[in-house]
C-alpha positions in Angstrom: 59.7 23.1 34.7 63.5 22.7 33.8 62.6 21.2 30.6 60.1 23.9 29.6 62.4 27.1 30.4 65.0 24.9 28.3 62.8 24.7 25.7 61.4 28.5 25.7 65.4 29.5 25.7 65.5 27.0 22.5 63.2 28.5 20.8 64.3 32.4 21.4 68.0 31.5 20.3 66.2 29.7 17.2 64.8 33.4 16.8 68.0 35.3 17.3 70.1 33.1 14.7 67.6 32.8 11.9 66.7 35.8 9.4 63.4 36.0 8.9 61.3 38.0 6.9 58.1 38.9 8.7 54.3 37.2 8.2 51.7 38.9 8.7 50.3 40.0 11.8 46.8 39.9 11.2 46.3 37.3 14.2 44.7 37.6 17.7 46.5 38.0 20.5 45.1 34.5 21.7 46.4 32.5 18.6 49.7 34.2 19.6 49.9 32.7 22.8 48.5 29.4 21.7 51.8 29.5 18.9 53.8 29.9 21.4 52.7 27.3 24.0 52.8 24.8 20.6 56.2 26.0 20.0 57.1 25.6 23.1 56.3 21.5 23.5 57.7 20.7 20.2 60.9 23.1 20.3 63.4 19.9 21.7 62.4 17.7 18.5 63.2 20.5 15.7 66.3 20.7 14.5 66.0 22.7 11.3 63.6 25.7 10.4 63.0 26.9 6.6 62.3 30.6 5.9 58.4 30.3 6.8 58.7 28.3 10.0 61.2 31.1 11.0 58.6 33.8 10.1 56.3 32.0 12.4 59.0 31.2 15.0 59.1 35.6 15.3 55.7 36.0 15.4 55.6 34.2 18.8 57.9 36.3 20.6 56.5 37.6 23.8 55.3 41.1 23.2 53.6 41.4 26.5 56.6 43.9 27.7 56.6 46.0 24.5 55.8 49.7 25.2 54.3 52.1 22.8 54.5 55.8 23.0 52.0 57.7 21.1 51.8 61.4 20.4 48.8 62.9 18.1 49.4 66.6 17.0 45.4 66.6 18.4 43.4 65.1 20.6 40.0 66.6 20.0 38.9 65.9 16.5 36.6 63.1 15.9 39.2 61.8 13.3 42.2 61.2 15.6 39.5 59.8 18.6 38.9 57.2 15.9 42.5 56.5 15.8 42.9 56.3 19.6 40.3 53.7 19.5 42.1 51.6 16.7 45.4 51.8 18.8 43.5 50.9 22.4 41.8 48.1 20.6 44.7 46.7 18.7 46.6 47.2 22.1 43.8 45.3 24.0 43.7 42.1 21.4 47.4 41.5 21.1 48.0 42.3 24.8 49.9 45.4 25.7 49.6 47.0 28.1 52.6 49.6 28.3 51.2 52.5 26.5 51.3 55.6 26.7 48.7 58.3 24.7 49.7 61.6 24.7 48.3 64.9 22.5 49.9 67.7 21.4 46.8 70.4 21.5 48.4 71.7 17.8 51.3 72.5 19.2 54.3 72.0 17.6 56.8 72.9 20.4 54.4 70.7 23.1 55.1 67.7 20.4 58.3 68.4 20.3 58.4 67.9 23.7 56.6 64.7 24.1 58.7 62.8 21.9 62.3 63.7 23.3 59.5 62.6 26.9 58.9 59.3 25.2 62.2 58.7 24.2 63.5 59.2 27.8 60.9 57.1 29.0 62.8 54.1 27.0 59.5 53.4 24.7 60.4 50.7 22.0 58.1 52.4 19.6 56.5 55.8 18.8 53.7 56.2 17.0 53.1 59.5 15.7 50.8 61.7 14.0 53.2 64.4 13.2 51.5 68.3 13.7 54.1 69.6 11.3 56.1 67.5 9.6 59.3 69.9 9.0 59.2 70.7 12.9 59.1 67.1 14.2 62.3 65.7 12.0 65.0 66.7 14.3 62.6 64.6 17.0 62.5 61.8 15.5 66.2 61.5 14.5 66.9 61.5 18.1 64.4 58.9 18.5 65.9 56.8 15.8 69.6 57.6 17.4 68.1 55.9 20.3 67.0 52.6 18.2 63.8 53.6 18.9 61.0 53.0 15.8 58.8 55.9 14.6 55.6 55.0 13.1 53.6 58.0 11.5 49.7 57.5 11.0 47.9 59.6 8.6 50.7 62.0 8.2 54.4 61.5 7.3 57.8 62.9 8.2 61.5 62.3 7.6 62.7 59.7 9.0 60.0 57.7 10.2 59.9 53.5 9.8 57.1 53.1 8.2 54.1 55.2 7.5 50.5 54.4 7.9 47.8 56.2 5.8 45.5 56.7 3.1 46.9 57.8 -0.2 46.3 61.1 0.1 47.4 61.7 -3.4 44.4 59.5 -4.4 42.0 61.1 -1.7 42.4 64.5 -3.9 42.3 63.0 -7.1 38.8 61.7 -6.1 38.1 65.0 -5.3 38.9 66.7 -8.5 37.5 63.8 -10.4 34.2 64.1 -9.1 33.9 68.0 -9.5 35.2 67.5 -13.3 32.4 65.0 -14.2 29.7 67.4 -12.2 30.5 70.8 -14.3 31.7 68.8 -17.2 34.9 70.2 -16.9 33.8 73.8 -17.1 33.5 76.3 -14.3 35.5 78.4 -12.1 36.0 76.6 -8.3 37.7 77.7 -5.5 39.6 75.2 -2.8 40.8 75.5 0.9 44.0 73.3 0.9 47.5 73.4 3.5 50.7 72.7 2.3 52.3 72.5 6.4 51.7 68.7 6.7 52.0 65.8 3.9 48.9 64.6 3.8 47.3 68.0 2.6 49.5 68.5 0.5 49.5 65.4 -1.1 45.4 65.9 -1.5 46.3 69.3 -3.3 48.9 67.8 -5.7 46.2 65.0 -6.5 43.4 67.6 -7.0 45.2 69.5 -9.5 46.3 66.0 -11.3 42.7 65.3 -11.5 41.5 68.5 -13.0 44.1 69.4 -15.0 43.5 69.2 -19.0 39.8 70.7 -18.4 38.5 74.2 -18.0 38.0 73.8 -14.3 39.6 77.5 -13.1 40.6 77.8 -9.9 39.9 81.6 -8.8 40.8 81.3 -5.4 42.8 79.1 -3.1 43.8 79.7 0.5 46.2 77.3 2.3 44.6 77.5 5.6 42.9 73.8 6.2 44.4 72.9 9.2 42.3 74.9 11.8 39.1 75.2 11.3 38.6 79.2 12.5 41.4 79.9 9.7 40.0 78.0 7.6 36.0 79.6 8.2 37.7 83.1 8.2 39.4 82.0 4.8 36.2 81.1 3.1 33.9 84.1 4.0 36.9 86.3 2.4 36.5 84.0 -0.6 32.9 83.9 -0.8 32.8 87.8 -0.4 35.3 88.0 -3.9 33.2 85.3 -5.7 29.8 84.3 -4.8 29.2 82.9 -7.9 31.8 80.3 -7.7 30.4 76.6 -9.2 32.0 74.8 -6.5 34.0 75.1 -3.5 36.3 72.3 -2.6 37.7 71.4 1.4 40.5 69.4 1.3 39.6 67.6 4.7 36.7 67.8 7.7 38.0 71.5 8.8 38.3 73.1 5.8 35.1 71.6 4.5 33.1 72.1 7.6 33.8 75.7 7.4 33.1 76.2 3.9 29.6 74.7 4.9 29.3 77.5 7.7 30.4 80.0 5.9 27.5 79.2 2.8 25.4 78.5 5.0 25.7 82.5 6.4 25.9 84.2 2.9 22.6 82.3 2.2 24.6 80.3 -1.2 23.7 76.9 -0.2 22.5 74.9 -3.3 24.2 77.1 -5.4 27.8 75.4 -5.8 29.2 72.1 -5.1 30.7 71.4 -1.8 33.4 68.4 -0.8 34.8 67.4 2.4 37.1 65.0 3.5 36.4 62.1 6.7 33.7 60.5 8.2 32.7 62.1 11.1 29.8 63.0 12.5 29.7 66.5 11.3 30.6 65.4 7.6 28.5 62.6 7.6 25.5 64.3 8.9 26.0 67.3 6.2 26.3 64.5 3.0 23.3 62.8 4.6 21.2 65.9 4.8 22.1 66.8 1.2 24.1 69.9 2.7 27.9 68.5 0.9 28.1 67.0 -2.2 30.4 64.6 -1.6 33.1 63.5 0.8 36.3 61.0 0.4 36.2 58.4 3.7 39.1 57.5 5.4 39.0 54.9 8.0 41.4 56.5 11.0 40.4 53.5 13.5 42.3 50.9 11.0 45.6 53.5 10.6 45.3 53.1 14.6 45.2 49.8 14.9 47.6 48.7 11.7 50.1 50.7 13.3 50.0 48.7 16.3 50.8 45.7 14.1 53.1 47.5 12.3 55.3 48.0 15.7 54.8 44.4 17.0 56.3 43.6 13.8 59.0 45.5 14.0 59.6 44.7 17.8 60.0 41.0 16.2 62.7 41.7 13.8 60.1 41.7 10.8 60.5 43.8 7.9 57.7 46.4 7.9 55.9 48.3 4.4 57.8 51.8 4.2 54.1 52.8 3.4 50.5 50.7 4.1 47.8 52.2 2.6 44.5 52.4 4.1 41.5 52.4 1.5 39.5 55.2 0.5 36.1 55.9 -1.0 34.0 58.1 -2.0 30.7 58.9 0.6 27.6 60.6 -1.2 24.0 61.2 0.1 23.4 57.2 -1.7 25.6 55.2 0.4 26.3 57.4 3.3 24.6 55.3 5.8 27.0 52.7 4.8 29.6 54.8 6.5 27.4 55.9 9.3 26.8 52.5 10.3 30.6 51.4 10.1 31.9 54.5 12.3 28.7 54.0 15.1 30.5 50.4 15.4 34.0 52.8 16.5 31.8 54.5 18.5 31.0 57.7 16.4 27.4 58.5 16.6 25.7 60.7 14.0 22.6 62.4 15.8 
């Protein structure tokens, strides 16, 4: 027993003295432990470690103590349950069990609040999807005072360690691209965007890349996509000023769902193009039932559970990606079951 604590310590000063640049973590948490076991019984024969076995050496580390705070602006939407599920799973296969999942209800003051909480509570890392990403920075300097990490999933703020996402820049690009081919880059459109958090924002300035250089005019544009009642309120205003509109672009699953509801209620439907954003239920049932034209997928379980790497990584002294990107792809009435299928297996169902 002597000789195997010996050994363990062996191996964790080998860890302590060596600079390594982190591997990935794509492993289970059972070919962890078996590392580490293997490490252990062969630590008193190795003298000298070159810059991969030292990669490996961090990857073994115990992260059975590690505790994770995680704050979502909300907890309600299907998109961020997704998430939860990526982080719970990710949690599950790599063995931690100290975390802690709280929601902020779209509050920014109750988020506020949680992180100065999870701080206090000594978490190691926060993972956060900010609310508002201006109102959270003085937040998560305190938790970085602290030499506490701050991961951000789907939307970004100052001063966070690394940032897990889609590229939102790309996710309105695909957006803009499409409705250029399908009016042959005539027609007059109108788009419900938000300019409060990064992500929509970055869909916006992507959009406007795409259709700029064609006659695509944009007659109306209302920065209310966060909530879907402002959103819904937004569009009927719109809709009332141009019914004749060629399409009508949502820059994610509120602001496309209400655009749906409020066509839907002025009796356009079929007339003009409709996007969305995510696959949830709601958005996948509408491209499915040839209600939207077209949606851009994001996969929120994967942010969730990359994140979860991305802070055992960091908990091992491994450099982490400022930004990891999280595919995206276009969903239309073809290959929506594709999508369907892949989010039933996250436990969305699509009735």
């Amino acid at each position: 027993m002597k000789k195997k604590i010996l050994a363990i310590l062996c191996v964790a000063s080998m860890i302590v003295s060596l600079a390594a640049c982190g591997a990935s973590t794509d492993t289970t948490a059972e070919d962890t432990a078996a590392e580490t076991e293997e490490s252990t019984e062969t630590a008193d024969t190795t003298e000298d470690t070159d810059t991969t076995e030292t990669a490996d050496t961090a990857e073994k580390k115990d992260i059975s103590d590690l505790t994770i705070g995680v704050s979502f602006g909300q907890n309600v939407h299907p998109f961020f349950v997704a998430m939860q599920l990526g982080i719970e799973q990710a949690c599950e296969d790599y063995g931690i069990e100290n975390v802690n999942i709280l929601a902020a209800d779209s509050s920014l003051e109750t988020q506020v609040t949680q992180i100065e909480n999870l701080v206090t509570m000594g978490c190691d890392v926060i993972l956060l999807n900010p609310y508002d990403s201006d109102g959270v920075v003085n937040a998560v300097a305190a938790a970085n005072d602290a030499g506490i990490a701050v991961i951000t999933m789907d939307i970004d703020c100052e001063g966070s360690t690394a940032y897990v996402a889609s590229n939102n820049v790309e996710v309105g690009r695909l957006l803009g691209e499409y409705i250029v081919e399908q009016l042959d880059g005539e027609g007059q459109i109108a788009i419900i965007d938000g300019i409060s958090v990064t992500s929509l924002k970055d869909r916006t300035d992507g959009f406007y890349e795409a259709i700029e250089g064609s006659n695509i005019e944009v007659v109306a544009e209302q920065q209310t996509a966060v909530e879907r009642d402002d959103a819904l309120a937004s569009a009927e205003t719109i809709l009332q000023a141009h019914p004749d509109i060629d399409a009508f672009v949502g820059v994610n699953e509120n602001s496309g769902m209400a655009i749906l509801s409020a066509v839907t209620a002025a009796g356009l439907n079929g007339d003009m193009l409709l996007t969305c954003v995510d696959a949830t239920a709601e958005t996948m049932a509408a491209i499915r039932d040839g209600k939207v034209d077209v949606g851009v997928s994001q996969d929120p379980y994967q942010m969730g559970y990359i994140a979860v790497e991305q802070a055992i990584a960091w908990a091992n002294g491994e450099t982490v990606e400022k930004f990891t990107e999280v595919p995206v792809e276009y969903m239309t009435q073809e290959n929506i079951q594709e999508f369907i299928d892949r989010e039933a297996a996250y436990g969305v169902e699509v009735e």
